[in-house]
GURO-270351 format. One line per field, with one value per residue (C-alpha): residue in three letters; residue number from 0; x, z, y. Coordinates in pm, 1 decimal. Last residue first. Layout:
N
type = c(ala|...)
seq = c(NUM|...)
east = c(X|...)
up = c(Z|...)
north = c(Y|...)
***
This chain:
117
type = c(unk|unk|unk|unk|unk|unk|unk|unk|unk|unk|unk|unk|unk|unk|unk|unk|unk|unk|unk|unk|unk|unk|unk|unk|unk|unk|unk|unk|unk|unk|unk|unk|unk|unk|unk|unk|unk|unk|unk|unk|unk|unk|unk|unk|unk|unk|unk|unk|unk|unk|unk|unk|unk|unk|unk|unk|unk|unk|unk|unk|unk|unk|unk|unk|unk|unk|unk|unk|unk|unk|unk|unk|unk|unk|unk|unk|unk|unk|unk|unk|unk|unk|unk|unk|unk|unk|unk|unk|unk|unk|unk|unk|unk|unk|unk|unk|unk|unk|unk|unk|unk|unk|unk|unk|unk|unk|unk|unk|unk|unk|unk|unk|unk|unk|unk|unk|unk)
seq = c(116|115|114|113|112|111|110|109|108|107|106|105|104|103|102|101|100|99|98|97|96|95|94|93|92|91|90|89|88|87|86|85|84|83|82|81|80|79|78|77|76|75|74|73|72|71|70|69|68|67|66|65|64|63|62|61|60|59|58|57|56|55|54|53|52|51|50|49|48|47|46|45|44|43|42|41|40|39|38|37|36|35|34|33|32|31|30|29|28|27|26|25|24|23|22|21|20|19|18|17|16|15|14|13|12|11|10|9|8|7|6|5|4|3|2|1|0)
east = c(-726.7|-991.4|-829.8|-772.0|-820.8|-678.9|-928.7|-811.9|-1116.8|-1278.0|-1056.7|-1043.3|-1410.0|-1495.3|-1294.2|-1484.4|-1807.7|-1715.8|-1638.6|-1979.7|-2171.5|-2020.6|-2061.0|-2457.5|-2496.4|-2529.9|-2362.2|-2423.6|-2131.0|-1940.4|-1652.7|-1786.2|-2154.9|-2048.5|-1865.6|-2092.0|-2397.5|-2122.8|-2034.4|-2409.4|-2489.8|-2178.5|-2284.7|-2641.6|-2513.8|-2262.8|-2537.1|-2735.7|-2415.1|-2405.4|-2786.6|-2779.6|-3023.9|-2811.3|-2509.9|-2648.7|-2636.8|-2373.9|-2128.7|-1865.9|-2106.3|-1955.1|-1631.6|-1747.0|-1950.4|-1677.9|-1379.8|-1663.9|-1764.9|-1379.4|-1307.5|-1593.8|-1494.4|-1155.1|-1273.4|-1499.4|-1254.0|-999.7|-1253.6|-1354.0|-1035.8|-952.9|-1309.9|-1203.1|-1268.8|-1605.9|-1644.7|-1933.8|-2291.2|-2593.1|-2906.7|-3149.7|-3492.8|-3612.1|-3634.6|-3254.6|-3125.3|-2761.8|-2490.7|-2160.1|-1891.7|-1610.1|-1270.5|-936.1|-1131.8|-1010.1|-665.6|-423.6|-575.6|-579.4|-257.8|-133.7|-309.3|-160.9|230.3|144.4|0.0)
up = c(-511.8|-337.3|14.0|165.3|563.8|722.1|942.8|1326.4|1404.3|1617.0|1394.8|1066.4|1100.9|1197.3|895.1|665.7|819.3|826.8|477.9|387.6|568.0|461.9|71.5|180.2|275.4|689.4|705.2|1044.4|1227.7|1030.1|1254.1|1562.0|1526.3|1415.9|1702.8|1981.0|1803.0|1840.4|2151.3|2256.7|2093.5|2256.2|2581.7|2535.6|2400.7|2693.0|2965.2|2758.6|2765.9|3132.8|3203.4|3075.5|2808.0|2514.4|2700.6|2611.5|2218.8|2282.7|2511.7|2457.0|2395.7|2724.2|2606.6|2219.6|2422.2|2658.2|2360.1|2164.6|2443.0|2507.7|2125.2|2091.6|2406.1|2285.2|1962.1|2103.4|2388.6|2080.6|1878.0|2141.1|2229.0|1864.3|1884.9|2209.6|2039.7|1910.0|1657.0|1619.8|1466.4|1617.4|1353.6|1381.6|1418.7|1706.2|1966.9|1887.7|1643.1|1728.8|1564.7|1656.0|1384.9|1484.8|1408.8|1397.6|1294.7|978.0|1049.3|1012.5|716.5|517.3|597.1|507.0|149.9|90.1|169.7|-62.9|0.0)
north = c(-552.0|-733.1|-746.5|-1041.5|-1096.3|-1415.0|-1604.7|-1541.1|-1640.2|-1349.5|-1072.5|-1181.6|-1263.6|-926.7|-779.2|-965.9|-913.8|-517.5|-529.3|-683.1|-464.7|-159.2|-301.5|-371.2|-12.2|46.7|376.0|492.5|464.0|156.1|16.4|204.1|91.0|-222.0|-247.6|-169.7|-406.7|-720.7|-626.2|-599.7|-961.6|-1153.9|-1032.2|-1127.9|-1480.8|-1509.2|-1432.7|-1756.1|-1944.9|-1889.3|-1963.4|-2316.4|-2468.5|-2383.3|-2537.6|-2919.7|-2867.9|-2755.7|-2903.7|-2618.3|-2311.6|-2147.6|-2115.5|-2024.2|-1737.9|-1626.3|-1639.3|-1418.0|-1169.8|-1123.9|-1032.3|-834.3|-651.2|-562.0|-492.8|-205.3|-77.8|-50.2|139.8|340.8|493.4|569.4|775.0|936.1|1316.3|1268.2|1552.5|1746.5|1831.0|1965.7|2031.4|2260.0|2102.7|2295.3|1989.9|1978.0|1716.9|1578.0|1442.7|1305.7|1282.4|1041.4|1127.4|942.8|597.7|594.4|826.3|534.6|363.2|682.1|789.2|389.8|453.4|779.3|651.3|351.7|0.0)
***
């Protein structure tokens, strides 16, 4: 990847725009300044719902029935929600999705991540 590419990369999740709609209609807009900090929060909890979950879903189909795997399922859904809302914000287009389902994988399974140059 060149010089431009790797800026681009670096500075994805820099900034964070934060909107708002007052009870007027005007429209609030700003930048989240820990947005770095809540991507790394966000994978870091995605990655410890998952190891929970898979831990917990052991002797499945038995563990569907206990109370832990169901805690790690409603774990495993909120990280999941928290990170796609910090890996895609609100752009929810079927190439987003896709990207983001690539790069999840990658990052639960250890699957290796190809780009489609």
């Amino acid at each position: 990847m060149n010089k431009t590419g790797d800026e681009t990369v670096d500075s994805m999740f820099d900034e964070i725009v934060e909107t708002r709609i007052a009870p007027d209609g005007t429209l609030e807009a700003s930048l989240k300044p820990d947005a770095e900090q809540e991507m790394e929060n966000a994978v870091a909890d995605m990655v410890r719902s998952w190891k929970e979950f898979r831990d917990a879903s052991g002797d499945y189909p038995i563990a569907v029935w206990k109370y832990q795997w169901w805690r790690a399922l409603c774990y495993l859904a909120l990280a999941e929600d928290r990170l796609k809302e910090a890996f895609c914000g609100r752009d929810r287009s079927p190439a987003s999705m896709k990207q983001y389902h690539k790069w999840r994988l990658k990052m639960i399974d250890g699957r290796r991540y190809r780009t489609d140059a």
